[in-house]
C-alpha positions, -999 to 999 in steps of 0.1 A, spaced: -113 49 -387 -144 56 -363 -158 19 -348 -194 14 -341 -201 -7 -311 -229 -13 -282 -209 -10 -251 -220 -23 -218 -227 9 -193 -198 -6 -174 -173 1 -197 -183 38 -201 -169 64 -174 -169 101 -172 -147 117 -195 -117 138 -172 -128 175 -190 -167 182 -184 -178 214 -203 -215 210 -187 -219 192 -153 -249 169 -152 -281 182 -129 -299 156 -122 -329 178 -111 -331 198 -141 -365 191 -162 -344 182 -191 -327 155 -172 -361 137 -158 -374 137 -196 -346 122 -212 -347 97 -186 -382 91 -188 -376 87 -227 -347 65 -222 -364 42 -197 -398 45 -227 -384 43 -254 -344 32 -248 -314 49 -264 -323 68 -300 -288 78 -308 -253 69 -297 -228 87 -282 -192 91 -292 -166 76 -265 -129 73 -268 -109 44 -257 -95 60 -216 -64 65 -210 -68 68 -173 -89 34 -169 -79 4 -195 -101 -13 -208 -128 13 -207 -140 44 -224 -145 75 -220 -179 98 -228 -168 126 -253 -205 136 -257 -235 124 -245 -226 125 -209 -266 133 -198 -280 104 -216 -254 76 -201 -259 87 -170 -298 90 -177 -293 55 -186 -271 38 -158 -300 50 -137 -325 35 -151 -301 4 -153 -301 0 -194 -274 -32 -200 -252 -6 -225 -254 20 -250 -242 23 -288 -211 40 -293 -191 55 -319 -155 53 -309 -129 81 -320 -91 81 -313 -94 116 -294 -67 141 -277 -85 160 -245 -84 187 -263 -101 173 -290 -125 156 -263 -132 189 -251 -139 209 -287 -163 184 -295 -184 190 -263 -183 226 -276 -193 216 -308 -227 197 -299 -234 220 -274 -228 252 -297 -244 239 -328 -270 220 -316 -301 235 -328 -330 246 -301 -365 233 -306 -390 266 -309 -417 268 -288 -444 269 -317 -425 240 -334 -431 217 -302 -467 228 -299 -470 224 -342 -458 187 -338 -479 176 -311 -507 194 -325 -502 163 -352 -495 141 -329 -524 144 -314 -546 144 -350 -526 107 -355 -544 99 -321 -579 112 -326 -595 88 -298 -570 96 -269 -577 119 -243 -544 150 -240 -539 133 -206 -529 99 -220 -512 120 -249 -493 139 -221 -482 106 -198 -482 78 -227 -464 96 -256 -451 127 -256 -441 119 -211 -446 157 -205 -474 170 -178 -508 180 -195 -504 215 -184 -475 219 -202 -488 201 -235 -520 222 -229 -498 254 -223 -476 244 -258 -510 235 -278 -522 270 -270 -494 293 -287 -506 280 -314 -535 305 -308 -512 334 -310 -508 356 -337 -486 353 -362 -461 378 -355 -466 375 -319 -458 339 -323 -427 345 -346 -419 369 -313 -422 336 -289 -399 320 -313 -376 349 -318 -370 346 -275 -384 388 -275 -410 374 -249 -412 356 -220 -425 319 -227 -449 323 -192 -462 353 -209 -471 341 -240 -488 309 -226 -509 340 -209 -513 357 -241 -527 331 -260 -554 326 -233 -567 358 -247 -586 361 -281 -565 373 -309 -588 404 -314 -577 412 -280 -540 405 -284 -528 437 -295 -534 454 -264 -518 430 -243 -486 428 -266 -464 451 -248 -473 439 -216 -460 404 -222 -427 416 -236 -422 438 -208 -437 427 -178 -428 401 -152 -447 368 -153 -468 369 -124 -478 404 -127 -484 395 -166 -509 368 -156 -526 392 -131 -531 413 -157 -544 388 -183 -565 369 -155 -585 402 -146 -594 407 -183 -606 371 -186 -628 376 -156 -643 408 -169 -647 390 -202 -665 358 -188 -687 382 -166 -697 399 -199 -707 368 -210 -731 361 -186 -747 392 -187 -747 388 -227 -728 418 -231 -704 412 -255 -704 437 -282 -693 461 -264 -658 439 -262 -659 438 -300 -667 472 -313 -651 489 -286 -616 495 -315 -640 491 -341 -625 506 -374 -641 509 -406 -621 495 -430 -617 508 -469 -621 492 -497 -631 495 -531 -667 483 -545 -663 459 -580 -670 475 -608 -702 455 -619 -718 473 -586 -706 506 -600 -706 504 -635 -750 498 -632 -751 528 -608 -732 551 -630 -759 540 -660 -788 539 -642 -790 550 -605 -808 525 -583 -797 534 -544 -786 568 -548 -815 586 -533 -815 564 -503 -774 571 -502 -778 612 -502 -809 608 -478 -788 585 -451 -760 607 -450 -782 639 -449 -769 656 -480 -774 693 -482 -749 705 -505 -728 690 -539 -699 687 -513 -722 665 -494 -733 643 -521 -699 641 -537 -685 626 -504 -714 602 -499 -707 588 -532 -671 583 -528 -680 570 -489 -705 548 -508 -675 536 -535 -652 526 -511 -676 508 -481 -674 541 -456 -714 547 -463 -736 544 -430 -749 515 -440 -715 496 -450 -701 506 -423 -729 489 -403 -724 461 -423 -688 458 -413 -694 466 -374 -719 435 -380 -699 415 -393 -670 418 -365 -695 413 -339 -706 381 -353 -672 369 -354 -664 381 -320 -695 367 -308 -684 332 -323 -645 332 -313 -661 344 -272 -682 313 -273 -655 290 -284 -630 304 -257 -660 306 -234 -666 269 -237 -626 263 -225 -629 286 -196 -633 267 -167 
């Protein structure tokens, strides 16, 4: 039957089959030590008793946070102690390491994103060194994915592109996205962000000359889509707009004013079509001020 015990870091030594050597200058190293020396040990690792030195134990899994922790000179860790072959040492190495389940990179920015709602008074640099003991660019980096687009996120998460590119892309307003896309799944980083740091200058230039709309109605579609029926309904009774329809779209035959009444049913009519073309501007105009106002 499996013991539970807190064992003194002395007693635990290196087990004599390694599927994953420990690099001490890996990021992933540094932070669990840095959590380990914050926060001390959050789970135990499983040990068997050694055969090679009695007395003591050896780590079947959780090699990287003991020796994280005789670093940082912790007194011991908890244990779970298993009566283990090295062959079964060995399969369940393989077994943590094949099963264990990879945080996505929109999941890590999601969760800090509450984090950091939990902690509306601090600052993302005492977020960044206090709590979560990552750098701020990276929490800035992770917080901005979260700008993506959907799918383009559920890319990110899928691994289809690079994570250097899509902290790039999410610099960019969604409108914008699409056309940058590609790019980011195809493209190296550094030529990516040369790419995406040439747009941003042309876009903040625009800015200061107040020339935005030209960014915003540049792919301007109109889209389709049907009037209600208590707009139709009193036209078809008693036409109100009609005349001005058939004049604005310079009807000179039935054809002409059978199409500008169906443009008019489904929003394609000059003037809805204005409408719309407004409306994405001031939208655009909003969401450029916002990123704007981030831009250093």
């Amino acid at each position: 039957m499996d013991e539970c015990r807190f064992l003194p870091l002395d007693q635990l030594v290196d087990p004599p089959v390694v599927l994953r050597l420990v690099n001490r200058g890996s990021v992933a190293y540094l932070e669990l030590r840095d959590s380990l020396a914050h926060y001390g040990p959050l789970n135990s690792v499983c040990v068997r008793p050694s055969l090679r030195c009695p007395g003591k134990y050896d780590v079947a899994d959780g090699l990287y946070r003991v020796t994280a922790a005789r670093e940082i000179a912790l007194p011991g860790f908890p244990c779970i102690i298993k009566d283990l072959t090295d062959d079964e040492l060995l399969a369940i190495q393989v077994q943590a390491n094949a099963l264990r389940p990879e945080t996505t990179p929109l999941e890590y920015a999601r969760q800090i994103k509450r984090i950091m709602e939990a902690r509306p008074q601090a600052t993302l640099a005492e977020i960044s060194s206090r709590v979560l003991h990552k750098s701020p660019t990276w929490v800035s980096e992770t917080l901005g994915l979260l700008r993506l687009r959907r799918d383009y996120a559920l890319a990110v998460d899928r691994g289809e592109m690079p994570l250097g590119c899509a902290y790039e892309l999410a610099r960019v307003l969604p409108t914008f996205q699409p056309q940058f896309f590609d790019a980011a799944r195809t493209m190296p980083v550094p030529e990516f962000r040369a790419l995406v740091q040439a747009f941003l200058k042309q876009f903040q230039e625009a800015v200061r000359q107040g020339k935005l709309d030209a960014f915003f109605t540049e792919d301007f579609r109109p889209q389709a889509y049907m009037r209600p029926l208590k707009e139709v309904e009193p036209e078809y009774e008693k036409p109100a707009i009609s005349a001005l329809v058939l004049t604005a779209e310079n009807c000179k035959t039935p054809l002409d004013a059978w199409r500008a009444a169906l443009a008019w049913v489904i929003h394609l009519d000059r003037a809805s079509i204005e409408a719309q073309r407004q409306a994405v501007l001031r939208r655009g105009r909003k969401r450029a001020k916002e990123v704007s106002d981030k831009q250093p």
